[in-house]
C-alpha positions in Angstrom: 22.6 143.5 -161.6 24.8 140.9 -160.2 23.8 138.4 -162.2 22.2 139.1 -165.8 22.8 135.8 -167.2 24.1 131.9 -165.9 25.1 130.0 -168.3 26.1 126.3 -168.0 28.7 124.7 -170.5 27.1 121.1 -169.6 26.4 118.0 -172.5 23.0 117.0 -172.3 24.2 113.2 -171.4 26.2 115.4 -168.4 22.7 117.2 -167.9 21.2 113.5 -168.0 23.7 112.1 -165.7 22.7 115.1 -163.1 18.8 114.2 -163.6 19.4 110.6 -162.6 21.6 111.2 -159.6 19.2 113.5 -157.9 16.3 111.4 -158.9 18.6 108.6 -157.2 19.0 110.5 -153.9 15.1 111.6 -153.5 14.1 107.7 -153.9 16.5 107.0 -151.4 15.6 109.5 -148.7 11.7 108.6 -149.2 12.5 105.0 -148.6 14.5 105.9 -145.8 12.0 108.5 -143.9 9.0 105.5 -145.3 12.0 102.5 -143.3 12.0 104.3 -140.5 8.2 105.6 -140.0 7.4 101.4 -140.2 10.0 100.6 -137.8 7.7 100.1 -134.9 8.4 98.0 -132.3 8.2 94.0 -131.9 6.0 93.5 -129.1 4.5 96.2 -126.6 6.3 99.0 -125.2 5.9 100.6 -122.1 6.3 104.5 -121.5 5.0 106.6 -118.4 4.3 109.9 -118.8 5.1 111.0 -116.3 8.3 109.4 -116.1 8.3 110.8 -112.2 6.1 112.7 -110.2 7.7 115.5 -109.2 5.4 117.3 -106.1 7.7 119.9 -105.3 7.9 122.0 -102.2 4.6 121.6 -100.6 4.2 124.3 -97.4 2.5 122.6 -94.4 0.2 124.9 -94.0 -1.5 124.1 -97.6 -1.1 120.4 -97.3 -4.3 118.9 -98.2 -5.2 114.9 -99.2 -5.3 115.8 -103.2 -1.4 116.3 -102.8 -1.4 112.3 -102.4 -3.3 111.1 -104.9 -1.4 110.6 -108.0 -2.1 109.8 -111.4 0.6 108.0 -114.0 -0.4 107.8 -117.7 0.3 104.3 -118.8 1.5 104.4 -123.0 1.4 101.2 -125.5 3.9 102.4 -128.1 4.7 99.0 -129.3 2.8 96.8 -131.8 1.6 94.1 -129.4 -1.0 94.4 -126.7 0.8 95.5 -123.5 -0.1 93.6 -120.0 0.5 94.9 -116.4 0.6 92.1 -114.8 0.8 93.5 -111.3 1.4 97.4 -109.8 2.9 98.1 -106.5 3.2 100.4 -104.2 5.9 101.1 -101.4 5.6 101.7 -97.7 1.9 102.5 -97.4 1.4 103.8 -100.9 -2.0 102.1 -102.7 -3.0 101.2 -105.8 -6.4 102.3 -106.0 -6.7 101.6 -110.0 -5.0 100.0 -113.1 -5.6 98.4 -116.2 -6.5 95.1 -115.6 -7.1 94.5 -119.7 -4.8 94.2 -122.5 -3.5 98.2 -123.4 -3.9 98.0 -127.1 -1.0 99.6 -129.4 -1.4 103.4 -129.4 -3.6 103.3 -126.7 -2.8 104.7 -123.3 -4.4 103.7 -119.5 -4.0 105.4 -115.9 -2.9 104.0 -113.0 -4.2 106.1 -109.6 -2.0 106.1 -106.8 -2.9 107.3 -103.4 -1.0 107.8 -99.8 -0.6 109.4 -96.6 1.4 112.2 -96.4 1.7 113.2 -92.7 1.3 116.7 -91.6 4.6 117.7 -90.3 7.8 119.1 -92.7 9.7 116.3 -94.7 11.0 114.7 -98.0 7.9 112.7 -99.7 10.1 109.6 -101.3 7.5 107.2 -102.3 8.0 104.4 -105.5 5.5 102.7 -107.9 6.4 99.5 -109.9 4.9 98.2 -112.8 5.3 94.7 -113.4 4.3 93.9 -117.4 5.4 91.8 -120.7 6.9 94.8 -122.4 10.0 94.4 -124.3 12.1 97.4 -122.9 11.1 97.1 -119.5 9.7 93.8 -117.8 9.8 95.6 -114.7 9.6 99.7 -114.8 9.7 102.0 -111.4 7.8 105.4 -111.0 9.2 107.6 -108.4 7.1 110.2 -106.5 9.0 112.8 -104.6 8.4 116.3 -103.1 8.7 117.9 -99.8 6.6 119.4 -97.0 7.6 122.5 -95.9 7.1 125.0 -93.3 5.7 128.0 -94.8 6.7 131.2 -95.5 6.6 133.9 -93.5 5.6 137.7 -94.6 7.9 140.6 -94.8 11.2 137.5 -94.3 13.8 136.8 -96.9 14.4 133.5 -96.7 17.9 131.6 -98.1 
């Protein structure tokens, strides 16, 4: 065996001493883990999930109207009701839904986006702003992009 005996040449008042430091140190970290669990935010927070819509590469030839409508998760992770005061679109992108009531902490809404997308290859660049009376972000912007593509064709090794 390695080890058949471990012996410690300690006092008990060094044994004490010990005791009391780690009983010290494990208060301490539970009141700092317990410190940082409570520190919620002041006020409501905003977070969109997702932060972006990302479409991708969309080939023309399945290109249907589902590709532009959108949905965008709306989070309270603050410790005030949040408010959207107003959601917009840009350049023919519409609102079709959002909370109009308070979002209660820990509570979550949607907001449903729909547009056009025109049936011909290009880049899908489209932007949603939330307007609302959340601390980090009075103001917070969603971008949707993507592309339409030509499809693929058999048998061809594309680079």
């Amino acid at each position: 065996m390695l080890v058949e005996s471990l012996t410690f040449n300690c006092s008990i008042e060094d044994m004490r001493k010990l005791v009391s430091a780690v009983a010290v140190l494990l208060v301490l970290g539970c009141s700092i883990a317990a410190v940082a669990q409570e520190k919620k935010v002041k006020g409501a927070y905003i977070r969109l999930d997702p932060a972006e819509v990302k479409l991708g590469d969309i080939p023309l030839d399945k290109l249907s109207d589902s590709h532009g409508k959108v949905e965008i998760k709306v989070l309270n992770e603050g410790s005030s009701p949040l408010l959207l005061n107003r959601v917009e679109g840009c350049c023919g992108t519409e609102i079709k839904e959002y909370a109009k009531t308070p979002i209660l902490p820990g509570k979550e809404a949607t907001i449903r986006v729909e547009f056009r997308i025109e049936p011909k290859p290009q880049a899908i660049r489209r932007v949603v702003t939330i307007h609302s009376n959340a601390v980090n972000s009075k103001e917070l912007t969603c971008p949707i992009t993507g592309s339409v593509v030509l499809p693929k064709k058999a048998g061809r090794i594309e680079f």
